[in-house]
C-alpha positions in Angstrom: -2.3 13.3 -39.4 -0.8 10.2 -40.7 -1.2 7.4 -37.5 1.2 4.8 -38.0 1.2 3.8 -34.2 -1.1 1.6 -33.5 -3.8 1.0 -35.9 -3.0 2.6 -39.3 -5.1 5.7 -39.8 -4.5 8.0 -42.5 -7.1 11.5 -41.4 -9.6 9.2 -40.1 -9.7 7.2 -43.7 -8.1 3.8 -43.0 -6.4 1.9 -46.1 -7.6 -0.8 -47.8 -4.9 -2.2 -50.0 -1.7 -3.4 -47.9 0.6 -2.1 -50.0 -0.9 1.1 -49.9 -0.1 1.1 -45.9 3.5 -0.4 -46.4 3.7 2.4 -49.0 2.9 5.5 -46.9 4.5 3.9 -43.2 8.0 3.5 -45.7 7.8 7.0 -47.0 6.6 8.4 -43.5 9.8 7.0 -42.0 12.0 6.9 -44.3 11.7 10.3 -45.8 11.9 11.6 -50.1 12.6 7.3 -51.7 13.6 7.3 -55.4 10.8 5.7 -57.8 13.1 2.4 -58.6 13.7 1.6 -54.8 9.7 1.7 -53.7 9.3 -0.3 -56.6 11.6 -3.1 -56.1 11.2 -2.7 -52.6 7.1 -4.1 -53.0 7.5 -6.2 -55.3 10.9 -8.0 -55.0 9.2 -10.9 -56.9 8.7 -9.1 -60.4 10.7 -7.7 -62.9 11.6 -4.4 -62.8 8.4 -3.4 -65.7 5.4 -5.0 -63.6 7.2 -3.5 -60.5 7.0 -0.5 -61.8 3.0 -1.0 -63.2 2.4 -2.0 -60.0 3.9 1.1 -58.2 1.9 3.5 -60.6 -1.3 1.5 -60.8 -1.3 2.1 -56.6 -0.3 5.5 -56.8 -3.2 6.4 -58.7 -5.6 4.5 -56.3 -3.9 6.6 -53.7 -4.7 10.0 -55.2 -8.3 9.4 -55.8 -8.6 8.9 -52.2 -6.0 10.9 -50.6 -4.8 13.7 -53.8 -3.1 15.5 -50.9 -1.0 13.1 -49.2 2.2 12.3 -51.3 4.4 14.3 -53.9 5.1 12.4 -56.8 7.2 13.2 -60.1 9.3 10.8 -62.4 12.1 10.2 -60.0 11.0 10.6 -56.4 8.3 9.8 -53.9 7.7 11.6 -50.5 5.0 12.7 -48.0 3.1 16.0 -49.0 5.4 18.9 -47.0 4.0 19.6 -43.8 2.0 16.6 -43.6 2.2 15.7 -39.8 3.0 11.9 -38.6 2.4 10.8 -35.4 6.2 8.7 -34.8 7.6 11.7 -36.1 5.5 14.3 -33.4 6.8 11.2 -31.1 10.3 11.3 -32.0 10.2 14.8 -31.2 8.4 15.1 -28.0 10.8 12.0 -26.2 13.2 14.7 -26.3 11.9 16.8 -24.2 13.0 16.8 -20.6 11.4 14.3 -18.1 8.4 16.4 -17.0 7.2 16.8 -20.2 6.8 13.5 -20.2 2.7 13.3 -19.2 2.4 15.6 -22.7 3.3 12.7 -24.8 1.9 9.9 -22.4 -1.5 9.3 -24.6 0.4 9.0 -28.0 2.4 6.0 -25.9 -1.0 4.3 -25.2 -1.5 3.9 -28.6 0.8 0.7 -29.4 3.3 -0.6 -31.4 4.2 0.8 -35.1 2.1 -0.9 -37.6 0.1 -2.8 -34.8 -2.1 -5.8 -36.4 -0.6 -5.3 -39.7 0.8 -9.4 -40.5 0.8 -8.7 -44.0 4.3 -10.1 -45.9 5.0 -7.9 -48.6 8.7 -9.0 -49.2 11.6 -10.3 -47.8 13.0 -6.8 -47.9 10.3 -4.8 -46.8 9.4 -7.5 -43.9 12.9 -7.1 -42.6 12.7 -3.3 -42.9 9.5 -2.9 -41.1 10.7 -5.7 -37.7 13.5 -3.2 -37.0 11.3 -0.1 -37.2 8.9 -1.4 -34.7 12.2 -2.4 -32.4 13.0 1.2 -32.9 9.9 2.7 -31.7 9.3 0.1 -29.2 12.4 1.1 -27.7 11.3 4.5 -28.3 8.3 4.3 -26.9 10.0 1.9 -23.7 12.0 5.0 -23.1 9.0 7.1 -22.9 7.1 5.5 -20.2 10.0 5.0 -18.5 10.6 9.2 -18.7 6.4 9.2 -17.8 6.9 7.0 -14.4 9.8 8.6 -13.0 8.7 12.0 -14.0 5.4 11.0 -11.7 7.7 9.6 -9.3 9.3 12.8 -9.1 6.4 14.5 -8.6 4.6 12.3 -6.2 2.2 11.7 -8.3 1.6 8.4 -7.2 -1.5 7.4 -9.1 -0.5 8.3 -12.5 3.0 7.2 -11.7 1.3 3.4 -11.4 -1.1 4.4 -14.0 1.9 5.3 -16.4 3.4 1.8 -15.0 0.2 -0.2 -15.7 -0.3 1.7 -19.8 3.3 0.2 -20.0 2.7 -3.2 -19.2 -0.8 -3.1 -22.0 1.2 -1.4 -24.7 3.9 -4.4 -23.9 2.0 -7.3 -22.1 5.4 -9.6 -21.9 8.2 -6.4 -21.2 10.3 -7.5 -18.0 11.2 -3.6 -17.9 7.8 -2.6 -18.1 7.0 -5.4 -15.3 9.9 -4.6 -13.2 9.3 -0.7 -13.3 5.6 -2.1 -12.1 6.2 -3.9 -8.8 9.2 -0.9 -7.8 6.0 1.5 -8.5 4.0 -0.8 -6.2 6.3 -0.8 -3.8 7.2 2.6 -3.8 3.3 3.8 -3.5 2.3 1.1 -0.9 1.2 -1.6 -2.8 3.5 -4.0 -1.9 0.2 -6.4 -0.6 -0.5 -6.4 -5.1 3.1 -7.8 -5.9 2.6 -11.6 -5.3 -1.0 -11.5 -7.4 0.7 -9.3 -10.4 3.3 -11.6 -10.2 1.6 -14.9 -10.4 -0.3 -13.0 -13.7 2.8 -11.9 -15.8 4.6 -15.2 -15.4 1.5 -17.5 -16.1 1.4 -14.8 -19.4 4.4 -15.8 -20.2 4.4 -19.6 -19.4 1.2 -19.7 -21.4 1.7 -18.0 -24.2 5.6 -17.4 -24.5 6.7 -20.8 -22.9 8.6 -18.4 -21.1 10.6 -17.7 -17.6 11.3 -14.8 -15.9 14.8 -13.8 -16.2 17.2 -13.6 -13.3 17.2 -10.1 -13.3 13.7 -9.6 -12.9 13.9 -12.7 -10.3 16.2 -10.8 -8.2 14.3 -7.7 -8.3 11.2 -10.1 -7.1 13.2 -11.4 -4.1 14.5 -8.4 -3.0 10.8 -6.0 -2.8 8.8 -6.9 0.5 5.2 -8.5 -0.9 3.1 -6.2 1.6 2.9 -2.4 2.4 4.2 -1.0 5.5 1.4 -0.9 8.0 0.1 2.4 8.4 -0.2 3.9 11.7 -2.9 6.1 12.7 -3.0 8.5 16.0 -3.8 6.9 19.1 -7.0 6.9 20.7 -7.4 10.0 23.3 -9.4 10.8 26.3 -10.1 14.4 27.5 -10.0 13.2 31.4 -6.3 12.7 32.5 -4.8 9.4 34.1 -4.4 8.9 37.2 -2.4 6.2 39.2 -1.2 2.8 38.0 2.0 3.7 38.2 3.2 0.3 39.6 1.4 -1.6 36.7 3.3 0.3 34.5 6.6 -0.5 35.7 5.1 -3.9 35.6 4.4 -4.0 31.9 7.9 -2.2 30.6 9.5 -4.2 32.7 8.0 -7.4 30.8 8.1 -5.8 27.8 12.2 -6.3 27.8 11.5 -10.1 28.1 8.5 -10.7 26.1 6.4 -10.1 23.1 3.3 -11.2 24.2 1.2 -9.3 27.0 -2.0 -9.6 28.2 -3.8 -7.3 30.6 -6.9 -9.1 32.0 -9.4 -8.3 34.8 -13.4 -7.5 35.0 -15.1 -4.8 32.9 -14.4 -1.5 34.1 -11.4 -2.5 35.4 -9.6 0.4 33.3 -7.6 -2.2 31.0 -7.9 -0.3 27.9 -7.0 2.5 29.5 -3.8 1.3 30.8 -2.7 -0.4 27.7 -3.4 3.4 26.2 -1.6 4.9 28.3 1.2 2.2 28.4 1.7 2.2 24.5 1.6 6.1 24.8 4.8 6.6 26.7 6.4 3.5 24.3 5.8 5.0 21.2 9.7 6.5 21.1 11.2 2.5 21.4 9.2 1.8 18.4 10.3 3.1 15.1 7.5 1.0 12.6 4.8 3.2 14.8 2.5 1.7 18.0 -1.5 0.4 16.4 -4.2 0.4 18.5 -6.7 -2.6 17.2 -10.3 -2.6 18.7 -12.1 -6.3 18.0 -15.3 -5.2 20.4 -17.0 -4.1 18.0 -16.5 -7.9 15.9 -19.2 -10.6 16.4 -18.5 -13.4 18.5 -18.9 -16.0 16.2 -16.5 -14.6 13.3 -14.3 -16.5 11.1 -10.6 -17.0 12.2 -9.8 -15.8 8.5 -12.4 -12.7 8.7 -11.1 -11.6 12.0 -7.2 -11.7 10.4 -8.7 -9.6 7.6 -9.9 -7.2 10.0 -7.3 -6.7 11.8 -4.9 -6.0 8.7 -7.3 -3.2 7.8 -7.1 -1.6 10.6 -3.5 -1.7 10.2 -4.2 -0.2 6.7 -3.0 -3.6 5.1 -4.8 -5.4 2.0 -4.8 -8.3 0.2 -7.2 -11.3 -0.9 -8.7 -13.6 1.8 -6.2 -16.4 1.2 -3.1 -14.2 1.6 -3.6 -11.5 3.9 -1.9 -13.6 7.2 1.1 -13.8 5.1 1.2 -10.3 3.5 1.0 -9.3 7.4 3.7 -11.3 8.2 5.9 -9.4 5.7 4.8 -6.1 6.5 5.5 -6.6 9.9 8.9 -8.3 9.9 11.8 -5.9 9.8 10.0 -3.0 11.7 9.9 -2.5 15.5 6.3 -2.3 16.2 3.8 -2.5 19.1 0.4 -3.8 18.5 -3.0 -3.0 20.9 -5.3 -5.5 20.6 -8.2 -4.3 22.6 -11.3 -6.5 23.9 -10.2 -9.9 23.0 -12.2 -12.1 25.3 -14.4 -12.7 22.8 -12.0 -14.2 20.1 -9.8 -16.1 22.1 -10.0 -19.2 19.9 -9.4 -17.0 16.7 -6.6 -15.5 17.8 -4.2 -18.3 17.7 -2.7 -17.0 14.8 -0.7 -14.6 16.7 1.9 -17.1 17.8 2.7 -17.5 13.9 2.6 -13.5 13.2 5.2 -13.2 16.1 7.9 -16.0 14.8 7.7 -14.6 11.5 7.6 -11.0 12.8 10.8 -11.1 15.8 10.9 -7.2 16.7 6.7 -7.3 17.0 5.5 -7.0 20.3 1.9 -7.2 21.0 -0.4 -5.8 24.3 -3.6 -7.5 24.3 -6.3 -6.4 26.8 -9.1 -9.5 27.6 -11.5 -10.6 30.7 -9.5 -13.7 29.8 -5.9 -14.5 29.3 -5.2 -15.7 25.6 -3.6 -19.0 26.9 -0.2 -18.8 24.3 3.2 -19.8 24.5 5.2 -17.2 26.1 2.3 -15.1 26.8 3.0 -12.7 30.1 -0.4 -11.8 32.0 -0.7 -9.1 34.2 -4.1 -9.5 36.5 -5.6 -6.0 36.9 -7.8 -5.4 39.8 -9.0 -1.9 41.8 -6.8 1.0 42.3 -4.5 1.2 45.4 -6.6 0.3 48.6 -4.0 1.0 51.7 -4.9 4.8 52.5 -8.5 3.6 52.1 -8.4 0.8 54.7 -6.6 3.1 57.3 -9.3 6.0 56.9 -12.2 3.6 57.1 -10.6 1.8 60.2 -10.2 5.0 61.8 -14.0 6.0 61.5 -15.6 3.0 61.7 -13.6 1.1 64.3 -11.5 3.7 66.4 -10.5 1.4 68.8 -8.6 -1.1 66.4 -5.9 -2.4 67.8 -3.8 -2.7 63.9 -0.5 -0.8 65.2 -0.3 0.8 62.0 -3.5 2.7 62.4 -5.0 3.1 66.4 -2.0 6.0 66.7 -2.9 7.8 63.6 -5.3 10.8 63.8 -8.7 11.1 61.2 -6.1 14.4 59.7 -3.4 12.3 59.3 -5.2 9.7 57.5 -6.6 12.4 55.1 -3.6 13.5 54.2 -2.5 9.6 53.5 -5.5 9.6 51.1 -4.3 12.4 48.9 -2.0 9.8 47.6 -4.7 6.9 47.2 -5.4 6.5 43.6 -8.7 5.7 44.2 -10.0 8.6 45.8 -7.8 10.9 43.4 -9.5 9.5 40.3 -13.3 10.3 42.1 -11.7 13.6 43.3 -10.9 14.5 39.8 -14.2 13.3 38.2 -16.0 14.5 40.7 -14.0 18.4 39.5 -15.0 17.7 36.0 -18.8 17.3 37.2 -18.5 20.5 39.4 -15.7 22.4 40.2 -17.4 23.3 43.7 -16.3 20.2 45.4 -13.1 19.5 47.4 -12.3 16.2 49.3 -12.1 17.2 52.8 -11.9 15.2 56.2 -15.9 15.9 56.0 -16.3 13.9 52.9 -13.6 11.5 53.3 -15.7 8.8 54.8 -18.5 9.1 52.2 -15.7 8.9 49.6 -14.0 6.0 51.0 -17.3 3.9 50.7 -18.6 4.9 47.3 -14.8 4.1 46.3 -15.4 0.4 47.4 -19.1 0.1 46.5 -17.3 1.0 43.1 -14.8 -2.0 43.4 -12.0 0.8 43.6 -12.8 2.1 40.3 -15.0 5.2 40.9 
């Protein structure tokens, strides 16, 4: 096969004489050329006799290398007959539908027509050989472009950005090629690799061009969103069901109408993860861009603010370099409606004062944090979590320990009528129903009650 694209190679023997390769590409293009026209057409700058000299002194150089390759007789040159040439197999294949397109992909990879060959021949030929590379360069621009959105198509995200990428080499300064790139990027997720490729293509072409980006490809770059959409993953579960906080709920979607900012703080053990679980569970339909859960316990106290940003931007399946990544979660986070979890943050406090930045620049973010400690930011909302509900628990011990109490609310009530007040104390329905889950031989009775009650507040309420 006769390669013309790229680096000439004619069956693996390249060709030494330039007028040799501007020979064979002509005739490969161009088809059957009379004698005369080849000869003038080399060497405009002799007479017609050397010209022709010339012509048959290369033709015999030709034959002792490659006695095969061309038909010659007094008139006419050509290509051998069925002699295959790789822009022609091209030419061919670009007319295929779309999906074919990964068939032809490699031959794409191969570059431009003629690549690296700077020889001037003649005015004529020179002129003749720009606009065949425009032709196959636009040829081959139309072929990637079939390649990507036949990946596209597919879903074939990597090879779609692969195809995107071969583009780009084959055509290092193409605004198509680049613009095709970042709506690839964008498309598969990459947004966070748009501002980095873009700083690249226009200090290429600064550099080396002395060149802008056009306004076409300018507006395309203001209008894509520099980060990937954060990426959700399923909430954390727990096989034990939960029990009571009911008012601390209302509490926190109540506050969640009026601010973006909520802490839950209290003691370890308190249940505040739990809560915030449960809370961002039955919140997840008000919240289109998905509810994250973030968990920083597991972060060393002493981290960098910067580190602990990057963190947290994995976990919500964002990336980007070290220097960027606040500002690529920024982006990401702006137009969708999205609850955050950040869980155990009393240990961070200090690095965390980005957040009051990620919410201005992100208005329909909200963000739950649970902490022993409250975060101490502007229009941060605490709510201070302590035991579970104490009230049934206070009349039943009264009544046992202290039956002649004078509280009017308890000296009239009877030790059944204060156990049926407990089946609605949250604290002694959480051990009830741990206490199932150990063995599901016990029942809380009036017998137990008592015993029940005074683990419950030897537990702080949190049994």
């Amino acid at each position: 096969m006769i390669k013309l694209l790229g680096n000439v190679d004619i069956d693996a023997i390249p060709l030494s004489l330039s007028k040799g390769i501007a020979l064979i590409a002509y005739l490969a293009v161009e088809g059957q050329c009379p004698r005369r026209h080849v000869a003038e057409l080399l060497w405009s700058d002799n007479d017609t006799e050397s010209a022709y000299r010339n012509l048959r002194w290369l033709l015999s150089k030709i034959k002792i290398t490659h006695p095969q390759l061309l038909e010659v007789d007094n008139k006419s040159l050509a290509i051998a007959e069925g002699t295959q040439v790789d822009c022609h197999v091209l030419q061919k294949l670009i007319k295929q539908p779309a999906s074919e397109a990964k068939h032809y992909a490699p031959m794409l990879e191969f570059g431009f027509f003629l690549k690296d060959f700077d020889e001037s021949i003649s005015l004529e030929f020179d002129e003749w050989l720009e606009r065949t590379r425009e032709h196959f360069a636009n040829l081959a621009e139309e072929g990637f472009a079939m390649w990507v959105a036949s990946s596209l198509g597919e879903k074939d995200y990597a090879q779609a950005l692969s195809a995107s990428e071969a583009w780009l080499a084959h055509d290092p300064y193409s605004e198509v090629a680049f613009r095709t790139l970042l709506i690839v990027c964008q498309q598969t997720k990459r947004g966070h690799e748009i501002a980095a490729r873009l700083e690249h293509f226009t200090h290429r072409l600064k550099s080396e061009l002395d060149a802008e980006l056009s306004q076409e490809t300018q507006d395309l770059v203001d209008s894509l969103s520099y980060a990937s959409a954060p990426e959700a993953k399923p909430l954390p579960g727990y096989v034990n069901s939960f029990i009571g906080r009911e008012n601390e709920l209302e509490s926190l979607a109540e506050a969640l109408q009026h601010h973006r900012l909520i802490s839950i703080i209290g003691a370890g053990g308190e249940g505040k993860t739990r809560l915030a679980l449960e809370f961002a569970q039955r919140q997840q339909a008000n919240f289109s861009g998905e509810v994250f859960f973030v968990a920083l316990e597991h972060l060393p106290k002493n981290i960098e603010a910067n580190q602990l940003v990057m963190n947290i931007a994995s976990q919500l399946g964002l990336q980007g370099s070290l220097d960027k990544i606040a500002g690529i979660m920024q982006q990401s986070l702006a137009k969708v409606e999205s609850l955050i979890i950040l869980d155990n943050a009393e240990m961070h406090i200090s690095q965390l004062a980005f957040l009051k930045d990620l919410l201005q620049a992100a208005p329909k973010l909200h963000i739950v944090v649970t902490s022993r400690i409250r975060l101490n930011l502007s229009g941060e909302w605490v709510l201070s979590l302590e035991g579970l509900t104490v009230s049934a628990k206070l009349a039943v011990i009264t009544l046992f320990t202290d039956p002649l109490s004078s509280r009017s609310n308890l000296k009239n009530r009877s030790p059944s009528e204060s156990f049926e007040a407990s089946k609605h104390d949250d604290a002694l329905r959480l051990f009830e129903a741990r206490a199932k889950a150990s063995s599901s031989l016990f029942e809380m009775s009036s017998k137990n009650l008592k015993s029940m009650v005074q683990i419950c507040q030897i537990c702080g309420d949190m049994p």
